[in-house]
C-alpha positions as CSV (number, residue, x, y, z in Angstrom):
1,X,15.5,148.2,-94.0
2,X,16.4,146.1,-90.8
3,X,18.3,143.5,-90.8
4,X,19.9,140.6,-89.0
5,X,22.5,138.5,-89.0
6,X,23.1,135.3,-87.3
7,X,26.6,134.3,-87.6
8,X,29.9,136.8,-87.7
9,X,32.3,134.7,-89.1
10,X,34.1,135.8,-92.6
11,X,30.2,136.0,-94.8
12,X,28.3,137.6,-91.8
13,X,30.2,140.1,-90.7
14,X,31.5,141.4,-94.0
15,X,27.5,141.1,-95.5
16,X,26.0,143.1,-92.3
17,X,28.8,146.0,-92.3
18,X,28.2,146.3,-95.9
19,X,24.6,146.1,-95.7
20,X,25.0,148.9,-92.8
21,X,27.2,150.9,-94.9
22,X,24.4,151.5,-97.1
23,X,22.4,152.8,-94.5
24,X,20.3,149.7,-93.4
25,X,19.7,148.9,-89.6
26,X,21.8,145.7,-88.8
27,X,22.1,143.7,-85.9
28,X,24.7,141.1,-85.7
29,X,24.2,138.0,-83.5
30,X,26.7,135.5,-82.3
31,X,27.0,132.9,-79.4
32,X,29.9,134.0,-78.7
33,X,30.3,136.1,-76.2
34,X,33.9,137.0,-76.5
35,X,33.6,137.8,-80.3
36,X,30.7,139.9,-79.5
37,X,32.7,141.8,-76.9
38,X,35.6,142.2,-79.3
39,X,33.8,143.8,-81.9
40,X,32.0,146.4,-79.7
41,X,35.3,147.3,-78.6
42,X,36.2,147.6,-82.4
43,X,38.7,145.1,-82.8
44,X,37.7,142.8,-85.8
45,X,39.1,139.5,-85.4
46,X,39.1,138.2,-89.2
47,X,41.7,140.1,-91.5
48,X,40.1,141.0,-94.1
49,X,41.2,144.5,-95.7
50,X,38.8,147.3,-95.4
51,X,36.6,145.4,-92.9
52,X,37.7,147.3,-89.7
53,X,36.9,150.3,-91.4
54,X,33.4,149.6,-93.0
55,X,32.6,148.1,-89.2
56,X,33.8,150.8,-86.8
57,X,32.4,153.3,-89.2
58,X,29.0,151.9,-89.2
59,X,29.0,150.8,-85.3
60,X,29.8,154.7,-84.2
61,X,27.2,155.6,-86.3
62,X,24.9,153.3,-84.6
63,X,23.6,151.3,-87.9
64,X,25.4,148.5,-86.7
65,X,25.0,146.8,-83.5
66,X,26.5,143.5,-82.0
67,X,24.8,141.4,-79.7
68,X,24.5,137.2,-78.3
69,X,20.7,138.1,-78.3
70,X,18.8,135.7,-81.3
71,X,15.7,137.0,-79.7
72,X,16.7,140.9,-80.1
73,X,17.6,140.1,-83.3
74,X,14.8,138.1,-84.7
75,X,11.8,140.4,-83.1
76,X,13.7,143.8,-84.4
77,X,14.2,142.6,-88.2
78,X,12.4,142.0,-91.6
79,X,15.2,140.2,-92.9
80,X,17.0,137.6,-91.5
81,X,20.3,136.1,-92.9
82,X,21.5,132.7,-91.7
83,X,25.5,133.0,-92.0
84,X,26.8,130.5,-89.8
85,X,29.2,127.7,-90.1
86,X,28.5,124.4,-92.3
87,X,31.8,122.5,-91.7
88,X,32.2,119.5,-94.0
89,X,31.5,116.3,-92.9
90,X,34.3,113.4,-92.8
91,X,31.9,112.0,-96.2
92,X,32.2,115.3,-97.8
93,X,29.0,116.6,-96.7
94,X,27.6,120.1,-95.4
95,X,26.8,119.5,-91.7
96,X,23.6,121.8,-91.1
97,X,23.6,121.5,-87.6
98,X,24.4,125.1,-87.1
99,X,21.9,126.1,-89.8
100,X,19.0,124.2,-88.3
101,X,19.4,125.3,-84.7
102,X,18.7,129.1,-85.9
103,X,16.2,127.8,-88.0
104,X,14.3,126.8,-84.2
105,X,15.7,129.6,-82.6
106,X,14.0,131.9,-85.7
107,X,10.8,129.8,-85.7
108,X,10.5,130.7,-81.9
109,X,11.3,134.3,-81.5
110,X,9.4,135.6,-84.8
111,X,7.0,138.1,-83.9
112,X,5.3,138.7,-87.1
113,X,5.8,138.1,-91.0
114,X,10.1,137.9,-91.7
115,X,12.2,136.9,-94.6
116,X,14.6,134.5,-93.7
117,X,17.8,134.3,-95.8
118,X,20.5,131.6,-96.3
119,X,23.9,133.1,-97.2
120,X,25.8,130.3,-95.5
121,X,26.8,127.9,-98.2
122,X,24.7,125.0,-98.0
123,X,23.3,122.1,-100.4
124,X,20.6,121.6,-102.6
125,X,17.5,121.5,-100.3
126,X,18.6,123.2,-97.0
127,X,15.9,126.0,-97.9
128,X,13.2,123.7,-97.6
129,X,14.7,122.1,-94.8
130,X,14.7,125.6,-93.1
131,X,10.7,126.5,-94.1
132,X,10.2,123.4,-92.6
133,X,12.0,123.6,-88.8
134,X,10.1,127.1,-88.9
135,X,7.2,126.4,-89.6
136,X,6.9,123.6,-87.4
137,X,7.5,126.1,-84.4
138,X,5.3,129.4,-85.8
139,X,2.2,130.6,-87.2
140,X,3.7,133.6,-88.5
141,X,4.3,134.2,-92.6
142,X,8.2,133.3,-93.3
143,X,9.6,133.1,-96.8
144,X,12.8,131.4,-96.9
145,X,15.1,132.5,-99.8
146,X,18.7,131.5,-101.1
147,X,21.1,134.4,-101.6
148,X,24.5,132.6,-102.0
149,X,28.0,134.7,-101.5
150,X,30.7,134.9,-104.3
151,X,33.1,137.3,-102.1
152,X,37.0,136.5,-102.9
153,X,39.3,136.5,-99.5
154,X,41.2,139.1,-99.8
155,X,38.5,141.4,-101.8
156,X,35.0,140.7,-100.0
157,X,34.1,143.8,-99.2
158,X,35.1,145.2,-102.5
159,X,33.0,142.0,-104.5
160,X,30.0,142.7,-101.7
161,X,29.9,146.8,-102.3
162,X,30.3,146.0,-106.3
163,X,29.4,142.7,-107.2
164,X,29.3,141.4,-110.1
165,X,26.0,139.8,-110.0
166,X,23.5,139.1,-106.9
167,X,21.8,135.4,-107.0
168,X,18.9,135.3,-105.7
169,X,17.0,131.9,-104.9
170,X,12.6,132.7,-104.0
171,X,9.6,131.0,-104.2
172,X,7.3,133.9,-104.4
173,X,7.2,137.4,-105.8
174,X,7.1,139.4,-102.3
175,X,10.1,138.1,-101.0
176,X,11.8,138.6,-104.8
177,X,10.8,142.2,-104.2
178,X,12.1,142.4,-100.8
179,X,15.7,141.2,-101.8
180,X,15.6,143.4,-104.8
181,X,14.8,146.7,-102.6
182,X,18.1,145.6,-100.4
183,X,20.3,144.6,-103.0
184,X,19.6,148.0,-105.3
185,X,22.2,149.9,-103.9
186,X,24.5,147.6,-104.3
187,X,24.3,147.9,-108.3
188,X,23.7,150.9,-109.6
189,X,25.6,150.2,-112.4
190,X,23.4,147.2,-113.6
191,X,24.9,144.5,-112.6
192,X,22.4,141.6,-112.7
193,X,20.5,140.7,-109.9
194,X,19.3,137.1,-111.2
195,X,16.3,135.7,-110.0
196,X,15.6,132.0,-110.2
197,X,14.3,129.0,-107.9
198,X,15.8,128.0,-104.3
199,X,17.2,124.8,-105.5
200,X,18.8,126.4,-108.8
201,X,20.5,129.3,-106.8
202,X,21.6,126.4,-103.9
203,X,23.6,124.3,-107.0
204,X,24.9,128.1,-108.5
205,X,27.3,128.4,-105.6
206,X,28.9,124.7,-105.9
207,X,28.7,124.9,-109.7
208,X,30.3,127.9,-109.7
209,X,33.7,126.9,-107.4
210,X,33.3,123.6,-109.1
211,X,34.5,125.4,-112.1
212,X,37.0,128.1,-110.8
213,X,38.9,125.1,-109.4
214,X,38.7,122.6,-112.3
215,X,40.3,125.4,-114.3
216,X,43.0,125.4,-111.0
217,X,43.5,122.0,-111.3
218,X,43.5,122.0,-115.4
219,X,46.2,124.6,-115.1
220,X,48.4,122.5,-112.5
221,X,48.1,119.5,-114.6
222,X,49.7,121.5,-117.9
223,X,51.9,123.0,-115.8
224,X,53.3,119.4,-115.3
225,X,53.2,118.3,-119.2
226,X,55.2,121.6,-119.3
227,X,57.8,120.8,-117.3
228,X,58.2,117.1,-119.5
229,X,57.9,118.5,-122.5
230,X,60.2,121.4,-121.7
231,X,57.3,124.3,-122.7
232,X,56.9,127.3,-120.6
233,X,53.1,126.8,-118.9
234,X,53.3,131.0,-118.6
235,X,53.5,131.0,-121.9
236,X,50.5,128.4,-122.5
237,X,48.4,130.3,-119.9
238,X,48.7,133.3,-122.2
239,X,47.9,131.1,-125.7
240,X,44.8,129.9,-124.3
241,X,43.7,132.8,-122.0
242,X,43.6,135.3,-124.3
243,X,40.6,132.9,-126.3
244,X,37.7,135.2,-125.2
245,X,35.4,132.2,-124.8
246,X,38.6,130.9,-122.1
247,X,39.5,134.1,-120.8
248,X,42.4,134.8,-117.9
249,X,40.9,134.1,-114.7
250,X,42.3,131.2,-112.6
251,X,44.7,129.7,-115.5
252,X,47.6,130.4,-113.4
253,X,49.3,127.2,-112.3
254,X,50.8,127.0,-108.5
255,X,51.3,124.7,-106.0
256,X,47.0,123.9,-105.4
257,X,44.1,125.4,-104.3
258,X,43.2,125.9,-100.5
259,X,40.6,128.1,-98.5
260,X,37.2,128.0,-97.2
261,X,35.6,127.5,-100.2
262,X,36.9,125.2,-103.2
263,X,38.2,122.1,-101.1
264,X,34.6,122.5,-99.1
265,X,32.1,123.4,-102.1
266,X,34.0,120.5,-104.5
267,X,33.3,117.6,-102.1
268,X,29.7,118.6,-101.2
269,X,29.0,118.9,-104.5
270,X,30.3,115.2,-105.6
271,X,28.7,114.2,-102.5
272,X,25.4,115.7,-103.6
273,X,25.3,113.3,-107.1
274,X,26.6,110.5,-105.1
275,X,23.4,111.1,-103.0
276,X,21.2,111.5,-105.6
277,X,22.8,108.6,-107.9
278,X,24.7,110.7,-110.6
279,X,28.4,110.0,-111.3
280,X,30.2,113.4,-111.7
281,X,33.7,112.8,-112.8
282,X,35.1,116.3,-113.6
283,X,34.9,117.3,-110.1
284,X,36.2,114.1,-108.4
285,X,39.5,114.7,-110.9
286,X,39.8,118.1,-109.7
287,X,39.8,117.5,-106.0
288,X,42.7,114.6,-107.3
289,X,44.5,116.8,-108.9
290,X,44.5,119.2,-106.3
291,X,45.6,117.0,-103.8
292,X,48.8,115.7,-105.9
293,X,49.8,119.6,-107.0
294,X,49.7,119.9,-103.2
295,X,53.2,117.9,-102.8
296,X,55.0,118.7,-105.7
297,X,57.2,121.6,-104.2
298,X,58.3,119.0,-101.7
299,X,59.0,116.3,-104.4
300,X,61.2,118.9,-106.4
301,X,62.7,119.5,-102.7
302,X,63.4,116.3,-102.7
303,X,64.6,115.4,-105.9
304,X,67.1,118.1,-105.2
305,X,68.1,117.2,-101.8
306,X,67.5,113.8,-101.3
307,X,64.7,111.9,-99.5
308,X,66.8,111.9,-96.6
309,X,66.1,115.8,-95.3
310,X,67.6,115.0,-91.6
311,X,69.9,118.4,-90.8
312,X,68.8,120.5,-93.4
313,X,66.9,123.8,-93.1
314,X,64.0,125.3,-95.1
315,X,63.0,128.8,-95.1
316,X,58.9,129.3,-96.3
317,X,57.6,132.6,-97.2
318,X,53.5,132.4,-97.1
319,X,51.7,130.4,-95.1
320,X,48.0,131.4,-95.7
321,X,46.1,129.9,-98.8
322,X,46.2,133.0,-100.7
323,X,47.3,136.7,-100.0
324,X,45.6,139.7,-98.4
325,X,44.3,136.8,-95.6
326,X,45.0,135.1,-92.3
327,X,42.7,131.9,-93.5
328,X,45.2,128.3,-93.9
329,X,42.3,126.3,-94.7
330,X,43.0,123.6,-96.6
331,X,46.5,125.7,-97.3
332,X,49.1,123.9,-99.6
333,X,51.5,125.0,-97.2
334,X,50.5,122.5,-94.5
335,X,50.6,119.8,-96.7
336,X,54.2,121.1,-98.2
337,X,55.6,122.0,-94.2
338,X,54.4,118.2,-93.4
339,X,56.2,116.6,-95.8
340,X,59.3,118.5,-95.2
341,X,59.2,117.4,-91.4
342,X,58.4,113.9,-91.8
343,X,61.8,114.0,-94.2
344,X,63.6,114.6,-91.0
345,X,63.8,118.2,-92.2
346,X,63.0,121.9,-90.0
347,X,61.1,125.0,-91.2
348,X,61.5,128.4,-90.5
349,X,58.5,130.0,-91.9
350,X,57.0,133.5,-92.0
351,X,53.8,135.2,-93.2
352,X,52.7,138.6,-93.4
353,X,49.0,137.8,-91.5
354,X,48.6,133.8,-91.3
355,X,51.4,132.7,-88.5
356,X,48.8,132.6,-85.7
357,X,46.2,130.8,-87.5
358,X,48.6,128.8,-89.0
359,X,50.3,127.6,-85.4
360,X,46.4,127.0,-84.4
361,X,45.8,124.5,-87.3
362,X,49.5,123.1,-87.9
363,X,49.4,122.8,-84.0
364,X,52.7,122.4,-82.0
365,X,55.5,121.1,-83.9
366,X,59.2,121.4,-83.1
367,X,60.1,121.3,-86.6
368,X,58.8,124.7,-86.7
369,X,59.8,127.9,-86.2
370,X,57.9,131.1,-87.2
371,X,60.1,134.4,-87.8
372,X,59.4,137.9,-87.1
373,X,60.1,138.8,-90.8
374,X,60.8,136.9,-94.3
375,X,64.5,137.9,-94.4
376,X,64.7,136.5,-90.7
377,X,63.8,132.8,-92.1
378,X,66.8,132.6,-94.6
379,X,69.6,132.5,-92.3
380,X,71.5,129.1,-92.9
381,X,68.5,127.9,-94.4
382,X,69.2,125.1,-97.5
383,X,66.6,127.0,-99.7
384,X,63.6,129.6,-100.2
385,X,60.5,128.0,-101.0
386,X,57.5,130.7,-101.7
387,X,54.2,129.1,-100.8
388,X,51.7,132.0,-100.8
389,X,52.2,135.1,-103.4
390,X,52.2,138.1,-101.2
391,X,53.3,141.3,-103.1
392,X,56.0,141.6,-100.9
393,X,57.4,138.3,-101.5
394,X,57.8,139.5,-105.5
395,X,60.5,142.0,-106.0
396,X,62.8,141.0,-102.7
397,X,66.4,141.9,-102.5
398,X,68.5,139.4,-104.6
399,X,71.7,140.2,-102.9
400,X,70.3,139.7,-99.5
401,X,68.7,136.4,-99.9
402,X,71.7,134.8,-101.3
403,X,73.8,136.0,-98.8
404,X,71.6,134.7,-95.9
405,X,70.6,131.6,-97.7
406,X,73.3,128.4,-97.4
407,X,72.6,127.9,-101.0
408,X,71.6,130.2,-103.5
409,X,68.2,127.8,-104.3
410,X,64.4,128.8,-104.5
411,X,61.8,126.6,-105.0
412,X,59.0,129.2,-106.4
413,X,55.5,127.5,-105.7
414,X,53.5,130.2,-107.5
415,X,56.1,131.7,-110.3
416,X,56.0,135.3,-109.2
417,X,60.2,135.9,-109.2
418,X,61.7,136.6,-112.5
419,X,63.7,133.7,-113.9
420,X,65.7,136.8,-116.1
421,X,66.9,138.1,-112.8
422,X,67.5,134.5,-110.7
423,X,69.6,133.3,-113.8
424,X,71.5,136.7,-114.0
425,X,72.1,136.4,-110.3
426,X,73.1,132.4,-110.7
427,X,70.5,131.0,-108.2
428,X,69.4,127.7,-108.7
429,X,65.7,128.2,-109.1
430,X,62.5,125.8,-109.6
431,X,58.8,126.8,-110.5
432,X,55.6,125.3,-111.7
433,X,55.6,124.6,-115.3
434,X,59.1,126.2,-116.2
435,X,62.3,124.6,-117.1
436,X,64.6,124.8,-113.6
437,X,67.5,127.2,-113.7
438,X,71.3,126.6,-112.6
């Protein structure tokens, strides 16, 4: 099949290398030019493992192509999927300005009958907003369908190559056919491609992180009543997880939830009952809850320390919202780093992928100094705090660390070090949800 898409940011290129890989023509469209150039020279400028792979494979093989050109891509497809950017608006909201602009730009280059496809995350509606702008512009037959994304930083191309289901949003049965010819190879082991209504697949995505991240926030909040009531919350996580109506996933309690997608998808969809007169109250606790967890490493920093922070030094291993990505969106480390700095305090701070990204968003601060490695940001720091559970943060070398550190302390934002093993060594050490040792 041929296919566009408009947009290579984190959805569009990993959808159109994967939808390459499977032996579709795909053309890849973005304004900019420097991107473009970068990724026809096969540099990928997202980390994402296994992307360069999947997109240098598929470009030498010619099934993928990059280009600025709308027009190129518009006249040589069948499908057409919008995957550009729909920052959040200071009132919560999904601005479509991005969205509607190739909604013209499609409207004016189509050639002939297309199916036009929003993967960007958008709100209830946008699809008929879309039909509309290009419709208003063409003669030509255009369907305008809802396939939202459910790929996990970290794992996308994994989740895209083997999801575990395909949404897909239509208004009529051609253009349910069309998606269901592309998406077959994609589950061959019958995983559901469900069909439904625009509208219903639009409110899927939001409902869907709306969930994942009350669970975050439920977790953070025991993990609290924990700590009071001197319980362990691993130990609760475990009791209730193992209820197969509960079930494991995202019950683990940390230091908050960041990234493209739960701090985003949360406020549009409170935004999207506010407009439409319905008071949601699970998700507006959430975001709350979120947004205290955020600061509780620094309260137990300064509980410890003292609210005055002036000459002491941290150290910060992880800077990126989760592991196995460069994205600090909405990271609990910025908030955490912040709070430390406005105490009077300095950070050294180190992450295996995020630092640039990280110095791009934090922006110039001389209370802040990135390391080449995370033994590098102990020396004659105060203590460790661990914002971001990389693997290589988990098992580190005891000995070392308390050698470099001034004091033996950790303050463990996502319990992944072994309390056995920090008592044994006699660190002071603080988690989520745990009684503190030493």
């Amino acid at each position: 099949m041929k296919v566009a898409v408009i947009g290579t940011g984190y959805v569009g290129l990993v959808a159109g290398a994967c939808f390459a890989e499977h032996g579709n023509e795909v053309i890849c469209v973005d304004i900019n030019p420097e991107r473009i150039s970068q990724l026809n020279e096969g540099e990928v400028p997202i980390y994402e493992p296994g992307l360069p792979e999947i997109v240098n494979r598929n470009r030498k093989q010619e099934r993928l192509i990059f280009t600025t050109s709308t027009k190129e891509a518009v006249e040589r497809s069948e499908v057409i999927f919008i995957a550009v950017g729909t920052p959040q608006d200071e009132d919560g909201s999904a601005d479509l300005t991005h969205v509607l602009a190739v909604a013209r730009d499609i409207g004016t280059y189509m050639n002939g009958p297309k199916v036009v496809v929003d993967k960007s995350t958008v709100p209830v509606g946008t699809g008929a907003r879309v039909l509309e702008v290009i419709k208003s512009i063409t003669s030509h037959p255009v369907e305008v369908v809802s396939n939202p994304e459910f790929l996990k930083e970290g794992a996308a191309v994994e989740d895209f190559l083997k999801p575990d289901r395909v949404v897909i949003g239509v208004a009529s049965t051609a253009a349910e056919e069309v998606m269901k010819e592309l998406y077959a190879p994609f589950v061959r082991t019958n995983n559901p491609i469900l069909v439904m209504d625009v509208v219903s697949a639009e409110l899927t995505k939001y409902a869907a992180n709306a969930m994942l991240a009350a669970r975050v926030s439920f977790m953070n909040e025991m993990a609290r009543l924990c700590e009071a009531v001197g319980a362990d919350v691993n130990h609760v996580r475990v009791g209730i997880g193992t209820d197969s109506r509960i079930g494991m996933s995202f019950l683990f309690s940390g230091i908050g939830y960041g990234g493209s997608c739960f701090p985003k998808d949360v406020q549009a969809l409170i935004r999207t009952a506010h407009d439409h007169g319905v008071d949601i109250r699970i998700p507006v606790a959430t975001e709350e809850v979120n947004r205290i967890q955020k600061k509780v490493i620094a309260g137990k920093v300064v509980k410890r320390f003292g609210p005055d922070l002036a000459g002491r030094r941290f150290a910060v291993w992880g800077l990126a919202f989760k592991p196995r990505t460069d994205d600090v969106r909405e990271a609990p480390a910025l908030t955490i780093i912040k709070e430390l700095i406005d105490a009077g305090a300095h950070v050294a701070a180190y992450d295996p992928e995020a630092m640039e990204t990280f110095k791009r968003t934090f922006g110039e601060n001389s209370g802040v100094s990135y390391v080449a490695n995370n033994y590098d940001a102990l020396a004659g720091a105060d203590a460790l705090l661990i914002c971001t559970e990389w693997s290589e943060f988990r098992n580190p070398d005891y000995a070392r660390v308390k050698f470099l550190l001034r004091n033996p302390i950790i303050f463990d934002g996502r319990n992944i070090l072994s309390r056995t093993e920090l008592k044994k060594r006699n660190f002071e050490y603080y988690s989520i949800g745990r009684a503190a040792i030493g």
